[in-house]
Phi, psi and omega in degrees: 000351177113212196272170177263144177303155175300164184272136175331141175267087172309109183093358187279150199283139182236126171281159183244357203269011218291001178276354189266297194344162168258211219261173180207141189240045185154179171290326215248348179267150173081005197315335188270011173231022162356166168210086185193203200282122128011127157083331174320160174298112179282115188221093194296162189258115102011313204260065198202156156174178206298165154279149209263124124103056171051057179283157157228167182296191192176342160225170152223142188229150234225158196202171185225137133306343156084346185240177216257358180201185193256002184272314167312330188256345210247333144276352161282329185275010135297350212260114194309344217272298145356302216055359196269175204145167163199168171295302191260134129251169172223138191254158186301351151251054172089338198276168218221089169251154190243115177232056169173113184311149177287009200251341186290140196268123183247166216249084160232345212259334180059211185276126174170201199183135167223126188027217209271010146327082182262328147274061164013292174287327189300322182266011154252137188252147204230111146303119119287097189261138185260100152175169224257021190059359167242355177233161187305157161285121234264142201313298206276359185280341215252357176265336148319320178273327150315320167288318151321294180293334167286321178270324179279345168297294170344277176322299202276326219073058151304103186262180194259026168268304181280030163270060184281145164285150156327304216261029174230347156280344189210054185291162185112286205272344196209137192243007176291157315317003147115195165255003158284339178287139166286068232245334216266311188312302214278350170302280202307348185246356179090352153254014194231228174230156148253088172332135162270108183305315171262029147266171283196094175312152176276350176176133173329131186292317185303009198273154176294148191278335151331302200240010118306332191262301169352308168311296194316319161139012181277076179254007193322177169249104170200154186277181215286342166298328201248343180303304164326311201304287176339298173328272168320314180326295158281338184223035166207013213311154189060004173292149162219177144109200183295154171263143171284194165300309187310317194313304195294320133353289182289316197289344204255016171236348169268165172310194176255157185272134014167078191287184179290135159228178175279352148323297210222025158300323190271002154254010198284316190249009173243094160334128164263213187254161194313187199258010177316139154225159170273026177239163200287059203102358189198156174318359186275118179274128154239179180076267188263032161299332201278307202322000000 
């Protein structure tokens, strides 16, 4: 599986201030001014380097590791050999490692693309949740990723519109955080989006269901089956076939998805590389994860 991650740096300082800060181009500048959760594990990554063209975050997209324990997804995502990472694992009993400062860009997200977001990583920090993609998620991973996702909303100005799955940046290639993940739990708390239904629609429901889900931010290049697919995952589970009026309803009640700004203009139009990855079956992306 490769070389083993270092052993956690106990007491090393994590600032929570982390929107004041200046820019950090990596693991080995800033070690005394992290920017992440309070109480995290500190366990640094390799598998890092700046965000492109003074991006800050701005979305966050939640992942399943896909492997069977938490020691097993936490030497791939150390291991360079890989290219893969993220800011957060969160293991299925509460515990919390920080393995990429947030000002850092980490390599979880690979080729894909949200509303006008073509470089994934650069604008976001990417949750790992310890689980195997076949089973519910465990109680204490998931009041842990609240508390988590409630301090980086915070920290970036996050809103719970810009709380995405692997499988909405990238629908086709990646089914993460699956259909077992709660997205309704994480609504109900204010971190994740509910369409408002009795709102003042954003486009005639009757609109080609294409350029519904586009609005919406399903803009990767995939087909119109797998985006619909994406959709449904969070805010329909168990629809199936073409999609209808309820699909159409709903995309016509989400916000619009993440246009170009002065923040994150200079990652906006820059593609990454294709979807090859190096990891075994699961959502952890290696090889072009880095792109």
């Amino acid at each position: 599986m490769g070389r083993r991650p270092a052993r956690p740096q106990d007491g090393a300082r994590v600032d929570s201030a982390g929107a004041s800060g200046g820019d950090i181009s990596g693991q080995e500048e800033g070690q005394g001014a992290r920017v992440g959760e309070p109480g995290a594990i500190w366990l640094p990554s390799p598998n890092a380097g700046a965000r492109r063209g003074g991006a800050r975050p701005r979305l966050v997209v939640l992942h399943y590791t896909a492997m069977e324990t938490a020691a097993a997804a936490l030497e791939r995502l150390c291991d360079p050999t890989f290219a893969v990472s993220a800011h957060y694992l969160v293991g299925r009993d509460g515990r919390l490692w920080q393995l990429v400062c947030e000002r850092a860009r980490a390599w979880h997200a690979g080729a894909g693309a949200w509303g006008a977001v073509r470089d994934v990583n650069s604008a976001s920090i990417g949750i790992e949740i310890d689980n195997s993609g076949r089973a519910p998620f465990a109680e204490p991973a998931m009041a842990r990723l609240e508390a988590l996702l409630a301090g980086v909303m915070a920290r970036w100005r996050i809103g719970p519109e810009s709380v995405i799955g692997h499988s909405d940046c990238a629908p086709g290639r990646k089914a993460d955080p699956g259909p077992r993940f709660d997205w309704r739990r994480l609504a109900l708390r204010g971190l994740a989006l509910r369409p408002d239904t009795d709102a003042e629609p954003g486009l005639d429901p009757s609109s080609d269901v294409g350029a519904l889900l586009a609005r919406a931010g399903w803009t990767a290049e995939a087909p119109l089956e797998a985006r619909l697919a994406a959709f449904r995952a969070r805010f329909r589970p168990g629809g199936e076939g073409p999609a209808d009026a309820a699909d159409r309803a709903l995309l016509a009640a989400l916000p619009e998805g993440p246009g170009i700004d002065t923040v994150t203009r200079g990652v906006m139009d820059r593609p990454t590389d294709g979807p090859t990855d190096g990891r075994m079956d699961g959502a952890i992306d290696g090889e072009t994860a880095r792109s």
